[in-house]
PQR file with spaces between the fields and no chain letter, atoms N, CA, C, O and H, PARSE charges and radii, in Angstrom:
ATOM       1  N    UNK     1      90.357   83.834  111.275 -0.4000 1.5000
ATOM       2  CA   UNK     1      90.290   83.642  109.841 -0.0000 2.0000
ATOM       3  C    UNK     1      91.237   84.645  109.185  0.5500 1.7000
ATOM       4  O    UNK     1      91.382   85.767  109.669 -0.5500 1.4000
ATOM       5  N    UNK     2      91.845   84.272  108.154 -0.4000 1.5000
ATOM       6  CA   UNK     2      93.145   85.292  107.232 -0.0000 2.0000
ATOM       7  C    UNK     2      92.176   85.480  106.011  0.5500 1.7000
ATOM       8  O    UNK     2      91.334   84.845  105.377 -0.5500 1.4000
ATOM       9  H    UNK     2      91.728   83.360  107.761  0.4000 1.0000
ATOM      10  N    UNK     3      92.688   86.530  106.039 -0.4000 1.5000
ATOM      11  CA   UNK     3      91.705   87.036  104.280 -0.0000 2.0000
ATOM      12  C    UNK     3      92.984   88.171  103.989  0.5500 1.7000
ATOM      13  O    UNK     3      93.204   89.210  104.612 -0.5500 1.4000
ATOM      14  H    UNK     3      93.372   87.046  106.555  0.4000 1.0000
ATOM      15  N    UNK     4      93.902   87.475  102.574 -0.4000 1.5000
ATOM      16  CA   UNK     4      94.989   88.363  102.175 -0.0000 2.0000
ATOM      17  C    UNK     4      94.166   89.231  101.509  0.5500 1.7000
ATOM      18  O    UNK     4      93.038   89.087  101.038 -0.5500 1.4000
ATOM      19  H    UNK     4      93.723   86.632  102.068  0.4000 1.0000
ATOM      20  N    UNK     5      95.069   90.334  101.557 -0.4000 1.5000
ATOM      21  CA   UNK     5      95.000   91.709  100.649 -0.0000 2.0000
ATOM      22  C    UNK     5      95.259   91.595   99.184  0.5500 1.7000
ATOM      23  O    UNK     5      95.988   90.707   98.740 -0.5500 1.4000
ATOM      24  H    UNK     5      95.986   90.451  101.939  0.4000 1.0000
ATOM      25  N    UNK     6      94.798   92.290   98.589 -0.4000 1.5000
ATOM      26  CA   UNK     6      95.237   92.762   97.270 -0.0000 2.0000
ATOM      27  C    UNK     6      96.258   93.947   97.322  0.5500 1.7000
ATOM      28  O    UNK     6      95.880   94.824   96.546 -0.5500 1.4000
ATOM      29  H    UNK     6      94.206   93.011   98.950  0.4000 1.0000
ATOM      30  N    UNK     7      97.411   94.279   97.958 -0.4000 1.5000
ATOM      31  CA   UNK     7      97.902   94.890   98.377 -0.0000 2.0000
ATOM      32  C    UNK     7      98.416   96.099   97.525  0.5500 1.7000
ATOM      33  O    UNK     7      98.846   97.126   98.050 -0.5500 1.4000
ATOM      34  H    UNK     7      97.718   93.567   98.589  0.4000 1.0000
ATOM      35  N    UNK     8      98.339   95.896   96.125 -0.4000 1.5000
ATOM      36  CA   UNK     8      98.318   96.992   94.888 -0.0000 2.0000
ATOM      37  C    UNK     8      97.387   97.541   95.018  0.5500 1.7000
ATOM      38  O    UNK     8      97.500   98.756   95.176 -0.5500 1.4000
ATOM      39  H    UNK     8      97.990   95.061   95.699  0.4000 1.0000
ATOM      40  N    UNK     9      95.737   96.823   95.018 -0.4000 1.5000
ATOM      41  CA   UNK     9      94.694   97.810   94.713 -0.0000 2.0000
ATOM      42  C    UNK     9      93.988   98.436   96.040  0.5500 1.7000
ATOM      43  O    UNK     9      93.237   99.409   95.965 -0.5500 1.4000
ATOM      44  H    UNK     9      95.645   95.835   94.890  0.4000 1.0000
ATOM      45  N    UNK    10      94.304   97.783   97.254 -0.4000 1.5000
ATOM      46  CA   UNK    10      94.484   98.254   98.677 -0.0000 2.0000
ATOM      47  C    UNK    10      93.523   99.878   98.910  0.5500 1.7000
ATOM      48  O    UNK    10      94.255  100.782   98.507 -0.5500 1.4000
ATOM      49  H    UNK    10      94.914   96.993   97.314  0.4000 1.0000
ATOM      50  N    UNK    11      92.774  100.192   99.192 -0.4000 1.5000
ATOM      51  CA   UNK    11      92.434  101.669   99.303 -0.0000 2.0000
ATOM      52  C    UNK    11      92.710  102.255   99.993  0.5500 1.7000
ATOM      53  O    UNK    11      92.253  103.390   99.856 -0.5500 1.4000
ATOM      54  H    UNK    11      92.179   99.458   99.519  0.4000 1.0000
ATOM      55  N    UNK    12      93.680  102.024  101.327 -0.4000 1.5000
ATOM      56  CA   UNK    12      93.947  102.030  102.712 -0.0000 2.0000
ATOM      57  C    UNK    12      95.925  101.901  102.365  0.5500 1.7000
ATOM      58  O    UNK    12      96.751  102.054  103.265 -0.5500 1.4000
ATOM      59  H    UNK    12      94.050  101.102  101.439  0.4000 1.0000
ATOM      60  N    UNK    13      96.211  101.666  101.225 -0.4000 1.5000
ATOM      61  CA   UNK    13      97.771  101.683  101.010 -0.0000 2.0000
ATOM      62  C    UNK    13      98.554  102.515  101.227  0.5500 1.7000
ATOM      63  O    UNK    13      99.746  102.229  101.341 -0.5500 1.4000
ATOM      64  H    UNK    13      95.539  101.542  100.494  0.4000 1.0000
ATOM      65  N    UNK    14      98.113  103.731  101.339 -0.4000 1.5000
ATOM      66  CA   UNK    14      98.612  105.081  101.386 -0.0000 2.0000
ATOM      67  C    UNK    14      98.814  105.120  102.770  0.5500 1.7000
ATOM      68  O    UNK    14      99.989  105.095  103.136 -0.5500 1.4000
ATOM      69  H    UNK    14      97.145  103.963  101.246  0.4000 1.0000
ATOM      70  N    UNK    15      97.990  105.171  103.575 -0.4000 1.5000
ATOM      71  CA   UNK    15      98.148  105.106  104.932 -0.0000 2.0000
ATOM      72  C    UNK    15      98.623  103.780  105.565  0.5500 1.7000
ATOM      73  O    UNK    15      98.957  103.782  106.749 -0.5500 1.4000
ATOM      74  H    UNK    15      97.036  105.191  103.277  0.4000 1.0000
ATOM      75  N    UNK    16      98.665  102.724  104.880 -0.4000 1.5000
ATOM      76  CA   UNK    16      99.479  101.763  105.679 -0.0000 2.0000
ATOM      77  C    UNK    16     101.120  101.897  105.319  0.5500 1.7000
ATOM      78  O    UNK    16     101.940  101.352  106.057 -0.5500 1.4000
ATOM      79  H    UNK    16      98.394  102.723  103.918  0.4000 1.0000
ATOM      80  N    UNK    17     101.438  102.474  104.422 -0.4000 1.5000
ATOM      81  CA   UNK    17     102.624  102.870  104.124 -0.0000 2.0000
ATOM      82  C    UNK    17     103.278  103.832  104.634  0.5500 1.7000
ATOM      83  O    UNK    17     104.506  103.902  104.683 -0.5500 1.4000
ATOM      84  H    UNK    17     100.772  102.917  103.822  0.4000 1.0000
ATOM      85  N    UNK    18     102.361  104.776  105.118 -0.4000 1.5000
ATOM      86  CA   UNK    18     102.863  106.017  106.135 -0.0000 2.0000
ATOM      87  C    UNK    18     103.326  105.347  107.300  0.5500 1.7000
ATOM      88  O    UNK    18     104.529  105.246  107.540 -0.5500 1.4000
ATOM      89  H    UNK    18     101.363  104.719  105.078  0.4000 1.0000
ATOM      90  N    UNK    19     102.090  104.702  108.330 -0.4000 1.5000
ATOM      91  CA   UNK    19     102.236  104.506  109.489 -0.0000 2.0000
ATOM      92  C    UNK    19     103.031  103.418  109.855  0.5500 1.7000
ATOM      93  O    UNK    19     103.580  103.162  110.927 -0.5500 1.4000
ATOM      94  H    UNK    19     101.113  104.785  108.135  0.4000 1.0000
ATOM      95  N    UNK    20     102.998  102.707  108.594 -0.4000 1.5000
ATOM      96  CA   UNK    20     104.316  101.412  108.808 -0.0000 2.0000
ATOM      97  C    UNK    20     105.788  102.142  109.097  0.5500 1.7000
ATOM      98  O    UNK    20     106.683  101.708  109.823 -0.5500 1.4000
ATOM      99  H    UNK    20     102.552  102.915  107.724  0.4000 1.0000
ATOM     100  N    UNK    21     105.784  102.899  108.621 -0.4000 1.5000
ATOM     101  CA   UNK    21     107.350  103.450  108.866 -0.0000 2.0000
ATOM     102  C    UNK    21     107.712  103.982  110.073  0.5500 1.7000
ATOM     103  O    UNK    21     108.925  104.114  110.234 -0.5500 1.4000
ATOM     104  H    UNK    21     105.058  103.251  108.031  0.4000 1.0000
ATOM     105  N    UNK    22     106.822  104.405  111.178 -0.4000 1.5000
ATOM     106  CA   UNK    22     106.763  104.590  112.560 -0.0000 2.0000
ATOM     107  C    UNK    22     107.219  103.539  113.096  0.5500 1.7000
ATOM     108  O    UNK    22     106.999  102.495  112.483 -0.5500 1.4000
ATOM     109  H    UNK    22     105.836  104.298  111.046  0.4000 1.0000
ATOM     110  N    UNK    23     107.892  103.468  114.228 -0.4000 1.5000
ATOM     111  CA   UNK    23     108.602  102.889  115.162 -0.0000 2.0000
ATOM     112  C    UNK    23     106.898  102.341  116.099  0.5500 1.7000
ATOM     113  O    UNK    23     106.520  101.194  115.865 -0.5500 1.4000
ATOM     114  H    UNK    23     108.071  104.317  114.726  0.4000 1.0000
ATOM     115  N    UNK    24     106.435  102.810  116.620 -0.4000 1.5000
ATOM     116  CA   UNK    24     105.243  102.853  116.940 -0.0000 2.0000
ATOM     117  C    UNK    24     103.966  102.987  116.366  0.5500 1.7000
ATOM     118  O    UNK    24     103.188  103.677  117.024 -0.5500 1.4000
ATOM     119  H    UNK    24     106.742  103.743  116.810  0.4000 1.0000
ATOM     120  N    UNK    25     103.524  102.490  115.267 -0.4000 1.5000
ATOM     121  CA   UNK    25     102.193  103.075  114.299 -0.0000 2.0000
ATOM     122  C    UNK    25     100.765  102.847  114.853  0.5500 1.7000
ATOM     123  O    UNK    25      99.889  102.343  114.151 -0.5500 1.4000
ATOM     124  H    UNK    25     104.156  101.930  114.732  0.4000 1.0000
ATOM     125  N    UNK    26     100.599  103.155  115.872 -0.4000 1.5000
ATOM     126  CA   UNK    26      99.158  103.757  116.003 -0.0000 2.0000
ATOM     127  C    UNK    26      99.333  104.828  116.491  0.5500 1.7000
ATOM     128  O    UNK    26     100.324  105.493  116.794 -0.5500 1.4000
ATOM     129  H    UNK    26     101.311  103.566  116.442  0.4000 1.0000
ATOM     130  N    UNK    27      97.655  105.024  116.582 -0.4000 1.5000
ATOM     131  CA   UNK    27      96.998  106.558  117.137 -0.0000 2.0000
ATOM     132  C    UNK    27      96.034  106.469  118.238  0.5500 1.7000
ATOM     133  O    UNK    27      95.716  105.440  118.834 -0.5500 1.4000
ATOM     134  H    UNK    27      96.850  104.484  116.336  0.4000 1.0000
ATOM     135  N    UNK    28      95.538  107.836  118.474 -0.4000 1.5000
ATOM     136  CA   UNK    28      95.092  107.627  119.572 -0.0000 2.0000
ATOM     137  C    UNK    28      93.439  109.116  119.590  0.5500 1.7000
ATOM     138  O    UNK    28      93.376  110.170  118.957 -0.5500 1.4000
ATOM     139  H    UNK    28      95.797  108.672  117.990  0.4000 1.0000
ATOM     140  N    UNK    29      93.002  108.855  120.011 -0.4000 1.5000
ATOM     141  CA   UNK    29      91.844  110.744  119.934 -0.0000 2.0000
ATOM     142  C    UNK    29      91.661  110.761  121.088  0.5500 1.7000
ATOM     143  O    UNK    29      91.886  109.785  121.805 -0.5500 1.4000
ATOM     144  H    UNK    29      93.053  107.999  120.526  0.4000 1.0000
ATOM     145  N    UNK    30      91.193  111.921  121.523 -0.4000 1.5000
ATOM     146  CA   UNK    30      90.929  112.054  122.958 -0.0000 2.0000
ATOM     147  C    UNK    30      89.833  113.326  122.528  0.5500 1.7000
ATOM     148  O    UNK    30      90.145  114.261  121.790 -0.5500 1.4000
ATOM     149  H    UNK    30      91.010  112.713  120.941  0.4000 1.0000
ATOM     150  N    UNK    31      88.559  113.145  123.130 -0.4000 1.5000
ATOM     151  CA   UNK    31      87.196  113.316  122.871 -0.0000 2.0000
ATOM     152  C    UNK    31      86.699  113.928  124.517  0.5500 1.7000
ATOM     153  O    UNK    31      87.128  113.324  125.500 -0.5500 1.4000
ATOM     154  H    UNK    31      88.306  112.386  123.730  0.4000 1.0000
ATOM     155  N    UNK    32      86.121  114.695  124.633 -0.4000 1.5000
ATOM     156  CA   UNK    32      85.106  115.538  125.845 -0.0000 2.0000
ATOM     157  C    UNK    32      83.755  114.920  125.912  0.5500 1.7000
ATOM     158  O    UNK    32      82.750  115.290  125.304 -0.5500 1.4000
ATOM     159  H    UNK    32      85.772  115.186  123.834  0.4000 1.0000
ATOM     160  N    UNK    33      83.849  114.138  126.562 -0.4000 1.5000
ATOM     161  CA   UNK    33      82.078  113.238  126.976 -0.0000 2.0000
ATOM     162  C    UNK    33      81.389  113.846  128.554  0.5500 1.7000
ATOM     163  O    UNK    33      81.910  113.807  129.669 -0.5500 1.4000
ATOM     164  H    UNK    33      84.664  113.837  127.056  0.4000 1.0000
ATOM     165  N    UNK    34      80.429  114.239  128.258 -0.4000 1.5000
ATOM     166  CA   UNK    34      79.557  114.774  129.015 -0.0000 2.0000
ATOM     167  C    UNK    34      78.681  113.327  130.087  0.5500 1.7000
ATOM     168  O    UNK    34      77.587  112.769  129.991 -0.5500 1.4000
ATOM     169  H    UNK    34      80.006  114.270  127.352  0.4000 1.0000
ATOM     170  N    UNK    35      79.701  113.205  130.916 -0.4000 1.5000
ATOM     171  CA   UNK    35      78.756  111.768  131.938 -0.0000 2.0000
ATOM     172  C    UNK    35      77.757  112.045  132.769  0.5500 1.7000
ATOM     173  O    UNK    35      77.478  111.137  133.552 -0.5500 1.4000
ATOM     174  H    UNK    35      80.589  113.658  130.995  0.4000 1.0000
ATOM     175  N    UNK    36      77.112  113.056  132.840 -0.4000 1.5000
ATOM     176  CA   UNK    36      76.128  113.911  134.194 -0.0000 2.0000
ATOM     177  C    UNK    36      75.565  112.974  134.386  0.5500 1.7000
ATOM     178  O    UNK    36      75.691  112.261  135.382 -0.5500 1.4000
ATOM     179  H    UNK    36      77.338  113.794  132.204  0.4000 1.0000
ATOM     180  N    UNK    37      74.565  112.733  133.121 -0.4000 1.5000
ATOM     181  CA   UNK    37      73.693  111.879  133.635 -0.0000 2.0000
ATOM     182  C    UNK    37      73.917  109.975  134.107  0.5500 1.7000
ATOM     183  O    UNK    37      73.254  109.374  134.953 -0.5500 1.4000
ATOM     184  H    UNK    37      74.463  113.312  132.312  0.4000 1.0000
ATOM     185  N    UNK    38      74.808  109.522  133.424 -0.4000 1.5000
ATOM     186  CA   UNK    38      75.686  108.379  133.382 -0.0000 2.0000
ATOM     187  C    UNK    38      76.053  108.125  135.228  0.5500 1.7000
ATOM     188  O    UNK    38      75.997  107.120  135.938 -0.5500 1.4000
ATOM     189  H    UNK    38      75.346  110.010  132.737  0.4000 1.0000
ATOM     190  N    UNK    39      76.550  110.035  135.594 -0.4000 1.5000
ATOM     191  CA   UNK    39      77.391  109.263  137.165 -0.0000 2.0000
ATOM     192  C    UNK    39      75.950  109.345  137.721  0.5500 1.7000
ATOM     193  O    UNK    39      75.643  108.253  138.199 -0.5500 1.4000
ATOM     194  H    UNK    39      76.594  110.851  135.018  0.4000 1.0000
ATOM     195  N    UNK    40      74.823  110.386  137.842 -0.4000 1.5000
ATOM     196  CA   UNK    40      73.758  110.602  138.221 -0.0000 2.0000
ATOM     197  C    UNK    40      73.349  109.372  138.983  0.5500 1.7000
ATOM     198  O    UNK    40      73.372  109.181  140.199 -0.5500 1.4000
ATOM     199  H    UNK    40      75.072  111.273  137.454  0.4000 1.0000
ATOM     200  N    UNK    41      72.819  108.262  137.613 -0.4000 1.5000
ATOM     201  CA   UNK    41      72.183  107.118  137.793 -0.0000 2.0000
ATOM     202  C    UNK    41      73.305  106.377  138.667  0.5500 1.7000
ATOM     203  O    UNK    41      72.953  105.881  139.738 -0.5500 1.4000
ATOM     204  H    UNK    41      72.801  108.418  136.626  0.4000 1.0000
ATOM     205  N    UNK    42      74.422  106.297  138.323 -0.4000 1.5000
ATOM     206  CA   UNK    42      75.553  105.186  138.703 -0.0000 2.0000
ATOM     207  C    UNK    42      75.290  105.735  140.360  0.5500 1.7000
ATOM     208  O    UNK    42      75.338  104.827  141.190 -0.5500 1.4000
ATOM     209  H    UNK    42      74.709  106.700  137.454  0.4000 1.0000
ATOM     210  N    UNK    43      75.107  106.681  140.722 -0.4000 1.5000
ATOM     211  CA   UNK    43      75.239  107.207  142.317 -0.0000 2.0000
ATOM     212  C    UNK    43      74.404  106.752  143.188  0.5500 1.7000
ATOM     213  O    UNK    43      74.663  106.353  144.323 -0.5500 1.4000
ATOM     214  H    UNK    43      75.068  107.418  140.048  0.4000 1.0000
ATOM     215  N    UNK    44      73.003  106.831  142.460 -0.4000 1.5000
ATOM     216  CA   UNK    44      71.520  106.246  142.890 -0.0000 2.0000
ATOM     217  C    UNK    44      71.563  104.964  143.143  0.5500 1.7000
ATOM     218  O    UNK    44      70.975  104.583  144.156 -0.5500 1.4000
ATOM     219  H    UNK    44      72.792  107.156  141.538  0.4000 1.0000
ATOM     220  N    UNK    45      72.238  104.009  142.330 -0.4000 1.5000
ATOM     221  CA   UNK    45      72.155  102.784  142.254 -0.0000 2.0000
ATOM     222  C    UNK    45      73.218  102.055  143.071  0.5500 1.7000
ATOM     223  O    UNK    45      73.249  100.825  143.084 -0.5500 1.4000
ATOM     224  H    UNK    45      72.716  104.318  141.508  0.4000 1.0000
């Protein structure tokens, strides 16, 4: 399904205007997750 923008009143314009100008425009995070218990079970099973 397409659902156009209002692309003036946009709240998100600021930043689509930044990252459009990148050759590449995304991102990425990289986060520390604690799996102990996750491999724990996965080992048992």
């Amino acid at each position: 399904m397409f659902n156009q923008l209002d692309f003036e009143n946009w709240n998100r314009r600021e930043h689509f205007q930044f990252f459009n100008q990148f050759d590449e425009p995304f991102f990425g995070i990289v986060a520390e997750i604690d799996c102990t218990v996750a491999y724990q079970i996965c080992k048992t099973k």
